[in-house]
C-alpha positions in Angstrom: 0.0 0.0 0.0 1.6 3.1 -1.4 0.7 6.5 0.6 1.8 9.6 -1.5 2.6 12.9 -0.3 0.0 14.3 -2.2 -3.1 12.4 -0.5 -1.3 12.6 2.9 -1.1 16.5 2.5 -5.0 16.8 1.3 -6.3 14.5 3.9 -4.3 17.0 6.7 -6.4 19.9 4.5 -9.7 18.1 4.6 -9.2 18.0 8.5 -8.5 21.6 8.8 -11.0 22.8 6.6 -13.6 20.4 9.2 -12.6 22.2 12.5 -13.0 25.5 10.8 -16.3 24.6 9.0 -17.0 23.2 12.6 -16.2 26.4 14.6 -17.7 28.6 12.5 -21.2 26.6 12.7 -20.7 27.0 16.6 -20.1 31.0 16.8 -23.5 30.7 14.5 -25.0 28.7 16.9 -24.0 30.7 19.6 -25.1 33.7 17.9 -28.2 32.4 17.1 -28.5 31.7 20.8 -28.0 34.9 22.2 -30.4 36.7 19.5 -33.4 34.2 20.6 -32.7 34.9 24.3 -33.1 38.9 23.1 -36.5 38.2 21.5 -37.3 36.2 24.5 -36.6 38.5 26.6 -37.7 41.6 25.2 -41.3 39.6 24.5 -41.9 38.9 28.2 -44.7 41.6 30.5 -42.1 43.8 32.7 -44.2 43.6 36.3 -46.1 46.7 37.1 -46.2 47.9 40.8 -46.6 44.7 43.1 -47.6 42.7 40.1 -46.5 39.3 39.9 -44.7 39.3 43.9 -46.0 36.9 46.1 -45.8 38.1 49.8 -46.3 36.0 52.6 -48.0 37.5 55.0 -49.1 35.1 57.4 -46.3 34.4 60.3 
């Protein structure tokens, strides 16, 4: 079985053009994450007053 340089070398490429396909899909990800949590956040009723605080007023 005969292993040129050549195929060696493009395999090593392959690999390193994976990880960076890889990382760059998990910035998007992240990215994606963080925009979502935004929306989420920005969508939800800010309390008003005492709205939405339970007190406990029985000792």
């Amino acid at each position: 079985m005969d292993i040129s340089g050549s195929s060696v070398q493009s395999a090593a490429n392959q690999q390193t053009t994976n990880v960076k396909v890889m990382q760059m899909a998990k910035q998007q990800q992240k990215a994606e994450g963080e925009t979502a949590m935004q929306l989420i956040n920005s969508a939800a009723p800010k309390p008003v007053g005492n709205a939405g605080h339970i007190i406990n007023t029985k000792a």
